[in-house]
N, C-alpha and C positions, 0 to 999 in steps of 0.2 A: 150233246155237250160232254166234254172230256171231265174225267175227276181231277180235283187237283190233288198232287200229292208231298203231303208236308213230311219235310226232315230237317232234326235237329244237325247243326253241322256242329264240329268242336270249336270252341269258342275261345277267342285270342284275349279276350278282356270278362271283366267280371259278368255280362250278360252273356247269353246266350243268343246264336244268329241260328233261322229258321231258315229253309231253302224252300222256296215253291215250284215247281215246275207243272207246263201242261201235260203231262204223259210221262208215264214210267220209264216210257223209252227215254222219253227229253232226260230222266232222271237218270239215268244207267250209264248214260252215254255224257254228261256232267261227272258224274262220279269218278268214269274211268280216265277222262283228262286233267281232275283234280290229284289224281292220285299218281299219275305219272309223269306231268310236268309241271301243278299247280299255277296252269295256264284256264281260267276259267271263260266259257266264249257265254255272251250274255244275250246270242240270239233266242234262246229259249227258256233261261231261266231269269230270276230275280232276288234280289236280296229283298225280304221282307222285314218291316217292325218287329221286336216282339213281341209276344203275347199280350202286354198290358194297352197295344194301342188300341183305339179307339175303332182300327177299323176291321179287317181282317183277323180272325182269333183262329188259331192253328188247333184242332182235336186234341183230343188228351194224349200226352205224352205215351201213355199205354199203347194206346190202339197206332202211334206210330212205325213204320216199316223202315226196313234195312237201313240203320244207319249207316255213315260213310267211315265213323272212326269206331273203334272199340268201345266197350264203354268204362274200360280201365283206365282212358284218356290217352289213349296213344297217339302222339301226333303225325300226321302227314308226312312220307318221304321227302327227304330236302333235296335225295342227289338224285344221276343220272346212275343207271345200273351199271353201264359199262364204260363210264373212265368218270374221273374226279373232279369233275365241273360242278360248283354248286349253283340249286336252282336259284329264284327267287327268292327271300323268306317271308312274303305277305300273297297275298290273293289277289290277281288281277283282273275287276268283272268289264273294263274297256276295252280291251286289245282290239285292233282293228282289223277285219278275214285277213288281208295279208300279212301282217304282224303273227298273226295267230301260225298261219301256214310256214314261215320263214321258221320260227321258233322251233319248231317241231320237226320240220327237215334238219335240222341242225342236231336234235336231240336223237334223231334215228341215225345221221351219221355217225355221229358216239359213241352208240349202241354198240355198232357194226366193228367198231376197232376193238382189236383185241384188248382186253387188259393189260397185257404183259407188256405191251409196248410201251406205254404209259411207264411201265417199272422200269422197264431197261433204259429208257430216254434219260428220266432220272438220274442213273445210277451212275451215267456218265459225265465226268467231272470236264470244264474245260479250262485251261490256261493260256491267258493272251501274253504276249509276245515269246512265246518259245516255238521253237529251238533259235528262234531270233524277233524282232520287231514288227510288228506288221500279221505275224502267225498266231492264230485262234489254234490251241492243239487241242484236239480232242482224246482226251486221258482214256481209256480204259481200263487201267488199275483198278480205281474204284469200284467199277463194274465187276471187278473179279473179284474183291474185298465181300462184295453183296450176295451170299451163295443163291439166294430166290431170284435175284435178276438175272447172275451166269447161268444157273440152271434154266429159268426161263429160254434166256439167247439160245443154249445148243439144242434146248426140245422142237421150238420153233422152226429151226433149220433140217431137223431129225423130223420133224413132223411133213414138213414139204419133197424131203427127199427121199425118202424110205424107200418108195415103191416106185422110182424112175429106174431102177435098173444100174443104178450107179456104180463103178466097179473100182474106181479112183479118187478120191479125194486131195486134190495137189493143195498145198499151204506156202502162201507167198510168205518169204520170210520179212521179217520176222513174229507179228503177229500172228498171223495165217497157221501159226503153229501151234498155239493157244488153241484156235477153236477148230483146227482140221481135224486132231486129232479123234477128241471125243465123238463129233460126227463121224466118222470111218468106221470107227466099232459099232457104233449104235445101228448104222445101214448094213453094215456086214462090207464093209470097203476096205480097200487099203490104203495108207497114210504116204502120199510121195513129195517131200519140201521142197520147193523151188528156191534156190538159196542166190545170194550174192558171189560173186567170182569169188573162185581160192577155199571154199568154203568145206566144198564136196571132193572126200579121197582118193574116190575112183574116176575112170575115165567116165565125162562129161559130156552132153551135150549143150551147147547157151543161144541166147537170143539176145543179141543187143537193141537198146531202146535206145531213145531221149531224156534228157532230162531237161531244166529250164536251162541250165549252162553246162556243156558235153554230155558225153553219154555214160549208160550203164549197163548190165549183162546180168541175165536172170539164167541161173544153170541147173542142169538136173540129170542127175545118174543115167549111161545109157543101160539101157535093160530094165529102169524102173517100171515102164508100161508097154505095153505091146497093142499093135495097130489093133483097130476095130474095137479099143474100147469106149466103156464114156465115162466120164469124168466130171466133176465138180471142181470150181477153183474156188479158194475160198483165200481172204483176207479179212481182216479190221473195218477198214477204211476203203474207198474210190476217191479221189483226189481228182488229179489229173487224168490217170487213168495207163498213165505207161507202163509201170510193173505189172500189173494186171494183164494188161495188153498182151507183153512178151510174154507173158508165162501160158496164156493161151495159143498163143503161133507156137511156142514151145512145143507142147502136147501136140497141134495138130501137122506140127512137121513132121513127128514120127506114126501120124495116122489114128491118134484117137479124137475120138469125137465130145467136144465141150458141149454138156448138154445145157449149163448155165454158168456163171459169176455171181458168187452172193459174199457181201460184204455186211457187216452191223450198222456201219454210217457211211451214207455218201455226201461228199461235201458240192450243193447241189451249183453254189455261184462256178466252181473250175470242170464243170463240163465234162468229165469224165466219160461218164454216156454216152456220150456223142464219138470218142474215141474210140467205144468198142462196136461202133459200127451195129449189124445186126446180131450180134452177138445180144444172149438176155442175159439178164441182171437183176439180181434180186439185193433187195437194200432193207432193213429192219426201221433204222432211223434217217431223216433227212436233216441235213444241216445246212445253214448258208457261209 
């Protein structure tokens, strides 16, 4: 027969609540899911009386082992470690195994995302009906207002590209220009704008697109890149996906090689993705 082993737990109202379990392990293994999702499963343990009842009396508080809180009164974590979801704030000893199991897949997926995304999703302001009625804009101003979020954005893009080999960093204008930059220096690349017609003083190369009503022309210095390189496109936004698009057959009409498309938001209802074919793409935030 196994020992039982008594612990004081901290206590939400003027008494005190004791924990029993059959086994140290049952005890340990309690402890560590109190304390990281104050999700309590009740297959092994029990809420007990306190001390004064009549039936069960817990050993002297002395001779008790590893408490779960401090004895300063420190209370129990409320959040998730990796993004801003708050838990619970009471103790739950029903939850049912799949209740229990759902909860916790969900609290590991949270884990798993970065922080910083959480900060730059934030930082981006939106306003509905501009530049006309019907349009949800996605502001990044704000975002650049916030130097921990901008900073976050071009580490995150510097962190993925460093060690691809990257020789080119092309910036769809006109946001693309904002955050091409900084990436270019940080990889050791160099800055080439893909501009709107008229823009560019020297002799041009362009690629004409779509738009929802006529078209448009993405341009770019010839001599900017030379064949056999690789390159990064970068933009703001994925939309619909056609500036993006031409500034990639751009680069690779003169024979360099697009090793990806990364934008900060893609806006996920206009399909954009699906425009660029097999071509990859890397997106920070999703929007609808």
């Amino acid at each position: 027969m196994t020992n039982t082993v008594w612990t004081k737990l901290p206590s939400f109202k003027a008494k005190p609540i004791y924990l029993a379990t059959r086994s140290t392990a049952a005890f340990l293994g309690v402890k560590r899911i109190m304390q990281r999702s104050l999700l309590l499963r009740c297959s092994n343990s029990i809420f007990l009386p306190p001390p004064n009842s009549h039936r069960l009396r817990p050993p002297s508080l002395k001779r008790q082992s590893a408490p779960i809180a401090a004895s300063s009164g420190a209370q129990l974590p409320l959040t998730f470690s990796q993004n801003y979801r708050t838990a619970p704030n009471r103790l739950h000893c029903s939850v049912s195994e799949s209740q229990w199991k759902q909860d916790r897949e969900m609290a590991t997926a949270d884990e798993q995302q970065d922080p910083r995304i959480a900060r730059i999703s934030s930082a981006i302001r939106v306003i509905p009906d501009f530049p006309k009625p019907g349009i949800m804009f996605q502001d990044i101003t704000t975002l650049l207002l916030d130097t921990k979020a901008f900073k976050d954005t071009i580490d995150l893009f510097v962190e993925r590209y460093r060690d691809k080999n990257i020789s080119v960093v092309a910036g769809v204008e006109a946001r693309g220009f904002i955050f091409g930059p900084p990436i270019a220096l940080a990889i050791g690349a160099k800055f080439v704008p893909m501009r709107k017609p008229n823009k560019l003083p020297g002799e041009v190369i362009s690629e004409e697109y779509s738009l929802e009503y006529g078209t448009d022309k993405m341009e770019m210095h010839v001599g900017a890149v030379e064949a056999g390189e690789h390159a990064l496109v970068i933009d703001d936004l994925i939309a619909t996906g056609g500036t993006l698009c031409a500034a990639v057959k751009l680069l690779e009409r003169v024979g360099v090689h697009v090793v990806e498309c990364a934008c900060v938001i893609e806006l996920l209802g206009l399909k954009g993705r699906e425009r660029l074919g097999d071509r990859p793409l890397f997106v920070l935030v999703n929007s609808t």
